[in-house]
C-alpha positions as CSV (number, residue, x, y, z in Angstrom):
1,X,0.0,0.0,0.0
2,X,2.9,2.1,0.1
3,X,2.0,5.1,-1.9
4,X,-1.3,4.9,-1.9
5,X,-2.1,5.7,1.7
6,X,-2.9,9.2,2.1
7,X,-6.6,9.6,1.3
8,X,-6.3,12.2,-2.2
9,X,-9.1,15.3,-2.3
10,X,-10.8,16.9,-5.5
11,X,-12.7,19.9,-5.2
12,X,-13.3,22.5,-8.2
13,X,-11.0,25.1,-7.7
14,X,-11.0,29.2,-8.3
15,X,-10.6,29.9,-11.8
16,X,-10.4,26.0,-12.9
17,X,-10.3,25.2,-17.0
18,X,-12.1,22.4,-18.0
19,X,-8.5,20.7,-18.8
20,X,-7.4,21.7,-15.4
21,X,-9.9,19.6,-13.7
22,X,-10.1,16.9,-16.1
23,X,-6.4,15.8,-15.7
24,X,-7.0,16.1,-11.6
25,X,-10.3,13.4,-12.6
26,X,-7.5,11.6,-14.3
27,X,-5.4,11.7,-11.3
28,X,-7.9,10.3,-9.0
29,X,-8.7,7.7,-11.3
30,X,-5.5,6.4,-11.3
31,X,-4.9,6.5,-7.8
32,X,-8.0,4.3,-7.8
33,X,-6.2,1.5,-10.0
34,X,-3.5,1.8,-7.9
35,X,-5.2,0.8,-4.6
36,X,-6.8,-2.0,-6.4
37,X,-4.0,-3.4,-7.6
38,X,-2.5,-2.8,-4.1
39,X,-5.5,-5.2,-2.9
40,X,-7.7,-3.0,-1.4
41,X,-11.6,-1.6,-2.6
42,X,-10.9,2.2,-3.4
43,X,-13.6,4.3,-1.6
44,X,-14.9,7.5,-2.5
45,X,-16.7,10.1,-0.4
46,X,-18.8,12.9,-1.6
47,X,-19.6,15.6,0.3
48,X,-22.6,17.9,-1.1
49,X,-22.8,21.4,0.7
50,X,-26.5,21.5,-1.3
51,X,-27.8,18.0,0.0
52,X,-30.2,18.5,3.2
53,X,-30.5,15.2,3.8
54,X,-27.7,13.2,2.3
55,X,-24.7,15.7,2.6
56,X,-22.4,13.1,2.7
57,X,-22.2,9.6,0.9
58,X,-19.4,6.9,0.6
59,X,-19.2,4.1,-1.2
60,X,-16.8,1.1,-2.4
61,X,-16.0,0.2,-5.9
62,X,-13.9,-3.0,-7.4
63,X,-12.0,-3.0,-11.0
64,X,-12.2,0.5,-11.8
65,X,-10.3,0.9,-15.3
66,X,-13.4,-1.8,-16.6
67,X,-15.9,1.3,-16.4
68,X,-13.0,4.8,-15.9
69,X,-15.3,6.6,-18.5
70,X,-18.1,6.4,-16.4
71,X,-16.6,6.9,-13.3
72,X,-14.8,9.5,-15.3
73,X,-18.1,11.6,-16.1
74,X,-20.0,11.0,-12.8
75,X,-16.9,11.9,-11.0
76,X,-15.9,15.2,-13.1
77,X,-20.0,16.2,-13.1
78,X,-19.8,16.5,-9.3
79,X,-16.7,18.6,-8.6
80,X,-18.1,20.7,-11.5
81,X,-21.6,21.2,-9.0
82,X,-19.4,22.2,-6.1
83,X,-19.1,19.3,-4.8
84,X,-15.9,17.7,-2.7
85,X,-14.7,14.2,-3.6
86,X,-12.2,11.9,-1.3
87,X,-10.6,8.7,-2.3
88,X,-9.2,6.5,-0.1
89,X,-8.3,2.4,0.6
90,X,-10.9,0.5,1.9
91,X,-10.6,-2.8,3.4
92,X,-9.1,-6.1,1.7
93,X,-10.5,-7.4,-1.5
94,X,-12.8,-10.2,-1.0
95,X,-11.9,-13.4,-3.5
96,X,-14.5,-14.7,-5.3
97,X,-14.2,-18.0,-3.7
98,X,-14.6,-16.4,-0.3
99,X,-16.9,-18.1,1.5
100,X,-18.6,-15.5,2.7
101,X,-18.9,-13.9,-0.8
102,X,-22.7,-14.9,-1.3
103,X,-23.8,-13.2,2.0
104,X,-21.6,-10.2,0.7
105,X,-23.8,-10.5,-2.9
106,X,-27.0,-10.0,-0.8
107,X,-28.6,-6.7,-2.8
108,X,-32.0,-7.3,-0.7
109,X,-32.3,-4.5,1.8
110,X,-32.1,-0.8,0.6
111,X,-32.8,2.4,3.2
112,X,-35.1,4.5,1.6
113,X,-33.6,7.7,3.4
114,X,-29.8,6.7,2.9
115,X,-28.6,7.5,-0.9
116,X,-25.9,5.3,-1.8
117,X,-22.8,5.9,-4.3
118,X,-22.9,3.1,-6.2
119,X,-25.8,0.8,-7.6
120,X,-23.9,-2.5,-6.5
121,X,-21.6,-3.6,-3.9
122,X,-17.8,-4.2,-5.3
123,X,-18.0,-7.9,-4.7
124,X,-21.2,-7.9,-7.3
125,X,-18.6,-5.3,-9.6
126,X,-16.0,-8.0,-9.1
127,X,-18.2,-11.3,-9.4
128,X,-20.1,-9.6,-13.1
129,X,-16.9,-8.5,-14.5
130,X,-14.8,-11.7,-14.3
131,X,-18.4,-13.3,-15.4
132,X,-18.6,-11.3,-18.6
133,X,-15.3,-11.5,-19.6
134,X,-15.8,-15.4,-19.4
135,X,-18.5,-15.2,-21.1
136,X,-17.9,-12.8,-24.0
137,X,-14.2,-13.3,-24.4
138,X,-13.4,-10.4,-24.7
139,X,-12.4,-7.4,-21.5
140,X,-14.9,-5.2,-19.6
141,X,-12.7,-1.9,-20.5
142,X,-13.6,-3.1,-24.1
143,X,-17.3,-3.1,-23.7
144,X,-18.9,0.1,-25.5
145,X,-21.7,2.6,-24.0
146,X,-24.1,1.2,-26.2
147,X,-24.3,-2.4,-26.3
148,X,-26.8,-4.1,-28.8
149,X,-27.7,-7.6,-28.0
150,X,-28.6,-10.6,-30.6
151,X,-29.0,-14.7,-30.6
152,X,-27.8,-15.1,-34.0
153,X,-24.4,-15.2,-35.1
154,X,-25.3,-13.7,-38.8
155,X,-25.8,-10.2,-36.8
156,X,-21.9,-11.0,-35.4
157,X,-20.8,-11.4,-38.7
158,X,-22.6,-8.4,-39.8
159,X,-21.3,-6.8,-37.2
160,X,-17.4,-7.5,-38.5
161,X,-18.4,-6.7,-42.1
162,X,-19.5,-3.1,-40.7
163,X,-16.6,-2.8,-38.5
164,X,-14.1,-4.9,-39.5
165,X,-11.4,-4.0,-36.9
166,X,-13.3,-4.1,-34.3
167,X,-12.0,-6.3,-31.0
168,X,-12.9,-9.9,-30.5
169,X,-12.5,-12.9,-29.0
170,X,-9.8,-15.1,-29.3
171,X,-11.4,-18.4,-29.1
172,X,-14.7,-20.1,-29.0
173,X,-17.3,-18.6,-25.6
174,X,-20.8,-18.8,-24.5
175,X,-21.7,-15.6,-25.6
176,X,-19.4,-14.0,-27.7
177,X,-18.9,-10.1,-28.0
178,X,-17.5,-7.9,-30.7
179,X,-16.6,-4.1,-30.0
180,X,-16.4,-1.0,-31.7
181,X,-13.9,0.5,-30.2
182,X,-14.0,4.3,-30.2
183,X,-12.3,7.3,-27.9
184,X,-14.2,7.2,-24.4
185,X,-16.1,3.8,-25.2
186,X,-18.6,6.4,-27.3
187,X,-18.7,3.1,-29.9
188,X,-20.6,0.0,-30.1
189,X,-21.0,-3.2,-28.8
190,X,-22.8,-6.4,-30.3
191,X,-23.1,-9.6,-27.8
192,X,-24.3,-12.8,-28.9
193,X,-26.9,-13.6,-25.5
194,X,-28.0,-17.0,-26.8
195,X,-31.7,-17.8,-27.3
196,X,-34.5,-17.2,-24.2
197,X,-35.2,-15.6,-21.2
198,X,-32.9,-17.1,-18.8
199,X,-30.0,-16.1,-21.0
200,X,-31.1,-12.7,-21.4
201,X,-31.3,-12.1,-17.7
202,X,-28.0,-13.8,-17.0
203,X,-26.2,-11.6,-19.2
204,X,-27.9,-8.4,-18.8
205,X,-27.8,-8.9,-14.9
206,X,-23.5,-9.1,-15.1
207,X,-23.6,-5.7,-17.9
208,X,-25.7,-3.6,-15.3
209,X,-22.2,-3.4,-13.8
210,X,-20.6,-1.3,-16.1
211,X,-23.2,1.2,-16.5
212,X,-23.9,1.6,-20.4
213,X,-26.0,4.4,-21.6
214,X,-28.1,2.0,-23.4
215,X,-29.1,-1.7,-24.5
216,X,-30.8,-2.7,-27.4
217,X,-32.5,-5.8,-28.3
218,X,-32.5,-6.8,-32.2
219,X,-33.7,-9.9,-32.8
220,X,-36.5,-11.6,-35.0
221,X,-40.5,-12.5,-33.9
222,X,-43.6,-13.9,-35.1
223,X,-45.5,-11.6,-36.2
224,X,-49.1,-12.0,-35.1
225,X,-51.0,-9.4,-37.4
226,X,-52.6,-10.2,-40.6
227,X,-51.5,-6.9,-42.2
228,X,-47.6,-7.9,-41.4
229,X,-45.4,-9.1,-43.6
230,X,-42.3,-11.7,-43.7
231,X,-39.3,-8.4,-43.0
232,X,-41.6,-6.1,-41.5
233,X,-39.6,-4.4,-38.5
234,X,-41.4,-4.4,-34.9
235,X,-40.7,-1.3,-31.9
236,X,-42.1,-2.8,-28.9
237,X,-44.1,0.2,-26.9
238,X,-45.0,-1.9,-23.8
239,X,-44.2,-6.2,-23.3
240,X,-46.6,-8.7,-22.1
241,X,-44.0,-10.9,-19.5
242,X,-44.2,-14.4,-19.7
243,X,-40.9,-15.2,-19.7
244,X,-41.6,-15.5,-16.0
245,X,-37.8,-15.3,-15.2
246,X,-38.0,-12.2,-13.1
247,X,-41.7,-12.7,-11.5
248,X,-40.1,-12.4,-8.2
249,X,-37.9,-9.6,-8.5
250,X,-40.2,-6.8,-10.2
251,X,-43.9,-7.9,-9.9
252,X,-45.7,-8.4,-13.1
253,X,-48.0,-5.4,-12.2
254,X,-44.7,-2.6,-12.8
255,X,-45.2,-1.3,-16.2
256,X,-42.4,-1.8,-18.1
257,X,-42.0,0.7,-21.4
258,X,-39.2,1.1,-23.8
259,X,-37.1,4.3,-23.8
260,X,-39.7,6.7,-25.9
261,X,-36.3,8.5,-26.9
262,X,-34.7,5.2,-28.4
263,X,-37.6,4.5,-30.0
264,X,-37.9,7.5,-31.6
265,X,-34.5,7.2,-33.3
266,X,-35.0,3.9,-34.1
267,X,-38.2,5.2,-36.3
268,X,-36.2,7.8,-37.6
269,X,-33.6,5.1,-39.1
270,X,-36.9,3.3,-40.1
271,X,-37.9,5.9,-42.1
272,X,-34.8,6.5,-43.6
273,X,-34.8,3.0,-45.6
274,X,-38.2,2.9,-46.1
275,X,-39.0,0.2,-44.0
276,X,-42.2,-1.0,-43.1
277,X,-42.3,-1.0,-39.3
278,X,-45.5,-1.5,-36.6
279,X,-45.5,0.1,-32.6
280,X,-46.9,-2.1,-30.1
281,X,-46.6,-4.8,-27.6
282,X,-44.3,-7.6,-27.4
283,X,-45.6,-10.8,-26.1
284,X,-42.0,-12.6,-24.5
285,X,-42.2,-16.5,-23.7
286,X,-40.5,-19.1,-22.4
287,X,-41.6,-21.6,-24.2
288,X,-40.2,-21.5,-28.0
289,X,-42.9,-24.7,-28.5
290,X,-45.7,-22.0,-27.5
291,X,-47.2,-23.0,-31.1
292,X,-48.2,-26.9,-29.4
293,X,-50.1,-25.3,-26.8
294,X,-51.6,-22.5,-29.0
295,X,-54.9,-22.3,-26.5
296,X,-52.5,-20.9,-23.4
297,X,-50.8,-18.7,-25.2
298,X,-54.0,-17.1,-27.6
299,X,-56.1,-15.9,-24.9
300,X,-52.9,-13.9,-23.6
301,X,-52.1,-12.6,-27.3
302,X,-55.5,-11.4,-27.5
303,X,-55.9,-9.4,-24.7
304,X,-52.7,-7.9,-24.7
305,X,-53.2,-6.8,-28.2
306,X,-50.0,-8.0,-28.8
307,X,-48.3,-7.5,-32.4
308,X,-45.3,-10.1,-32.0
309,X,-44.0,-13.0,-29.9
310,X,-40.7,-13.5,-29.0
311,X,-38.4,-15.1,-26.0
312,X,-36.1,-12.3,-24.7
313,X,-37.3,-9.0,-25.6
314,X,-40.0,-8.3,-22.1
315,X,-36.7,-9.9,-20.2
316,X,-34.3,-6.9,-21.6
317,X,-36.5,-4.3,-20.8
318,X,-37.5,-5.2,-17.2
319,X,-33.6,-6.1,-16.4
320,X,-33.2,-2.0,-18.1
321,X,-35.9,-1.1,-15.4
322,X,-34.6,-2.5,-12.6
323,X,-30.9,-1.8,-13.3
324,X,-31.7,2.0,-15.0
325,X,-30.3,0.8,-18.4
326,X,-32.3,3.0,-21.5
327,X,-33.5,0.6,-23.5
328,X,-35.4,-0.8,-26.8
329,X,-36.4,-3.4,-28.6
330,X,-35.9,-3.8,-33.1
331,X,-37.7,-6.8,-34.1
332,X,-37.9,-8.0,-37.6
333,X,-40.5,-10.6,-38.5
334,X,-39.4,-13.7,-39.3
335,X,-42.1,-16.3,-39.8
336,X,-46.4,-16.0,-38.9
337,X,-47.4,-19.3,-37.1
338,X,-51.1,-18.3,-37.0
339,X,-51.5,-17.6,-40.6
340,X,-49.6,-21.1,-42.0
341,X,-46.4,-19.4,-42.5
342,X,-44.1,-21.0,-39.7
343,X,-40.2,-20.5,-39.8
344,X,-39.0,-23.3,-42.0
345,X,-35.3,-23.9,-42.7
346,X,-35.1,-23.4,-46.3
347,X,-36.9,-20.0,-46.4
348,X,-35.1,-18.6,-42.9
349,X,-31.9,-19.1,-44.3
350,X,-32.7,-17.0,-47.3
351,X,-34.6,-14.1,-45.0
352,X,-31.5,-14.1,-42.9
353,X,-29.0,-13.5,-45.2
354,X,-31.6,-11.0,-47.0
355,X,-32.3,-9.1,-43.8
356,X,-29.2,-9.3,-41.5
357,X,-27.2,-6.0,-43.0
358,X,-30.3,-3.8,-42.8
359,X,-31.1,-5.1,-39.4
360,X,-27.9,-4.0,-38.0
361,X,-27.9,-1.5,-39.9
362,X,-30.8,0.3,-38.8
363,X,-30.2,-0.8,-35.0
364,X,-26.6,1.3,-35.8
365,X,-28.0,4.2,-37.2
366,X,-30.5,4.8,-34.6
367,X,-27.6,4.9,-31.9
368,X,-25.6,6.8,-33.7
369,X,-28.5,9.9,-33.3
370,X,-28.9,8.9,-29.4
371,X,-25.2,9.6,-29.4
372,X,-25.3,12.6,-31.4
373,X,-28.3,14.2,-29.5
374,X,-27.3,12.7,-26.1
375,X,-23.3,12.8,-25.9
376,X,-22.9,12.3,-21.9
377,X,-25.8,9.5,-22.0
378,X,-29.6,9.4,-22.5
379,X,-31.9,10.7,-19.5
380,X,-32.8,8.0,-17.2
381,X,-35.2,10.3,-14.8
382,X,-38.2,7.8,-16.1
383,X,-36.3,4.8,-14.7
384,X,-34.5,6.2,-11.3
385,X,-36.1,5.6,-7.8
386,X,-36.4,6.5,-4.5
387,X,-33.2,4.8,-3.2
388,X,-31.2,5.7,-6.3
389,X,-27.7,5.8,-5.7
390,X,-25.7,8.7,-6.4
391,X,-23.6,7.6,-9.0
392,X,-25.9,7.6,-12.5
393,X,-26.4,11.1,-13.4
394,X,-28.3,12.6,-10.4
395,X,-26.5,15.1,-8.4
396,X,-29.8,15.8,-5.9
C-alpha cells in the first residue's frame, strides 16, 4: 500500500479550466487502480454542501479501469456542481471463492432515506466483470456505451463486415462479444446472448455493472398481425412478460416501457430506408414450442393486443428497469405461425442472409442519433427511484 495511503481530495477550484480539472479526474482515477491493484476496494466520499438530507455519501468500488469513462463523467460532473470528492483504501479485496462472498452479494435491503454511491456492492462489480469477460471473451474496459444484443451469429458477422477491426475474441465462448472501439467507449457493442429468457437475464444482470447508456434488443419474432409481412420491422411500446424469469424480483403489475427517446430514433432510421415497421406490444415467452399449446398462449395474445412473440425482448427491458439501463427493442419478423407461414429452414436461411445487413444496420443508425443528440448519455429520470444511488447522473 505504500504510496497509496494518504486519502487524495478533489474539489473545483478558483478559476479552474475544463483541462485543469479533467487531468485532476484523471489523477484520481489512477490512484483508484492503484489501490486496487494494491488489494484494497478504493472508496470515494462525496460531500454535497447542497444535499439536506444526504450531505455526505461513501461508497466502495472494485475493477475501476473496466468502467474509468463512467466513473470519469460521474466523477468530473460532481466537482463541477461544487461538490468535494475523497478517495481512499478500503478494506481487503474479497476473493470470489470467499466463502462469505454470497452473503456479501446480498442486494435485498435498501434504506429509503440513505442515498448510496454506487448501484452495486464491489463484490457484485467484481463477481459480473470476471463473469462477462468469461462469457464474451473479450475485456470489460472493451465493452462500449451502447451495447446491442442478438441470438444469431449472422448479426456478429454483420457486425465485422460493418466494423471490421473491431476487438474480438480469441477463441470459442458462451456468448461472444465484438466491439467497436471508439475514444471514451462512445462506440458499439454487439453480444451474442444465446436464445431465451434465462440467458437474457443472465447476461444483462452481469452488464448492469458497467453502467452503459443503453441496450438494445434486435432480434427476430412472429408476427401475429394479418397486415404484417415476412421483414416487417417491430418497436415494442410496452411487453406482455411471460418469460416469468423475473416474476419475483419486479412484480408483473410494474409497467415496463421502452425508452420513448430510443424509440424515436429507431423510427427515424426506419424511415430512412423505407422500412415498413409496426409500434406495439411484445408478447415474451419461455416456451419456444408455445405454437403446441396455442390455446394458453391465444387468450394472452388477445388481450394484450400484442403484435409479435418473441423469447427475450420483455426480459431486456424489465432487467433496463430495474438496473436503470435505457433501453429498446428492433424486431424484424421472421415467420407468422397463425396464418400457415411458420419458420422453415429453407426460407429462414434466405430471410436471414436477406435481412441481417439492414437489421444492424438500422439498430446502428438509430444509436448513432442517441449519441449525437445525447453525448454524456440518454436521460434515465423515467427509470430512477427512491433509493437511487448517487452515481448515475443525479446530483440531488
Amino acid at each position: 500500500m505504500d504510496g497509496v495511503t494518504q486519502p487524495l481530495e478533489i474539489r473545483s477550484l478558483d478559476g479552474d479550466s475544463d483541462r485543469a480539472l479533467a487531468e485532476r479526474i484523471e489523477s484520481a482515477l489512477s490512484r483508484m487502480n492503484e489501490i486496487y491493484a494494491a488489494g484494497h476496494y478504493p472508496r470515494l466520499t462525496v460531500v454535497r454542501s447542497w444535499s439536506s438530507h444526504n450531505p455526505e455519501i461513501s461508497g466502495e468500488v472494485a475493477r475501476p479501469s473496466s468502467f474509468r469513462w463512467y466513473l470519469f463523467r460521474e466523477l468530473k460532473g460532481l466537482v463541477t456542481k461544487g461538490a468535494t470528492i475523497r478517495i481512499e483504501a478500503s478494506r481487503p479485496l474479497v476473493a470470489l471463492d470467499d466463502v462469505s462472498l454470497l452473503e456479501r452479494l446480498d442486494e435485498h435491503d435498501w434504506d429509503l432515506t440513505q442515498k448510496k454511491l454506487f448501484l452495486f456492492a464491489p463484490e457484485r462489480i467484481e463477481l459480473s466483470i470476471e463473469r462477462l469477460e468469461h462469457y464474451t471473451g473479450t475485456r470489460a474496459a472493451d465493452f462500449q456505451r451502447y451495447v446491442l444484443l442478438t441470438n444469431y451469429a449472422m448479426h456478429m458477422n454483420a457486425f465485422v463486415e460493418e466494423f471490421p477491426d473491431c476487438v474480438r475474441p480469441g477463441g470459442s465462448v458462451q456468448m461472444p462479444a465484438h466491439h467497436h472501439v471508439q475514444d471514451d467507449n462512445l462506440g458499439v457493442s454487439i453480444v451474442n446472448i444465446g436464445v431465451g429468457p434465462s440467458n437474457a437475464k443472465n447476461f444483462t444482470d452481469h452488464l448492469a455493472v458497467l453502467r452503459p447508456d443503453a441496450m438494445l434488443m434486435v432480434g427476430h419474432c412472429g408476427g401475429i398481425r394479418n397486415h404484417q409481412e415476412i421483414g416487417d420491422y417491430v418497436l415494442a411500446s410496452g411487453y406482455m412478460r411471460a418469460d416469468r424469469v423475473l416474476d419475483e424480483l419486479l412484480p408483473l403489475g410494474v409497467p415496463i416501457a421502452p425508452s420513448f427517446l430510443l424509440n424515436t430514433y429507431l423510427s427515424k432510421a426506419l424511415e430512412e430506408e423505407r422500412l415498413d415497421y409496426r409500434l406495439g406490444t411484445v408478447y415474451t415467452t419461455a416456451d419456444r414450442n408455445w405454437e403446441l399449446a396455442l390455446n394458453r398462449t391465444r387468450d394472452d395474445l388477445q388481450v394484450s393486443r400484442s403484435v409479435a412473440i418473441d423469447m427475450e425482448s420483455a426480459t431486456v427491458a424489465a432487467n433496463g428497469f430495474r438496473y436503470r439501463i435505457p433501453n429498446a427493442t428492433l424486431l424484424c419478423v421472421s415467420d407468422k405461425p397463425l396464418h400457415g407461414r411458420p419458420k422453415l429452414g429453407g426460407k429462414a436461411a434466405r430471410f436471414y442472409r436477406e435481412t441481417k445487413a439492414k437489421h444492424l444496420g438500422v439498430a446502428i443508425r438509430a444509436l448513432s442519433l442517441a449519441k449525437q443528440d445525447w453525448p454524456a448519455g440518454l436521460p434515465t429520470a423515467s427509470i430512477r427511484a427512491l433509493d437511487e444511488p448517487l452515481m448515475g447522473g443525479s446530483a440531488d
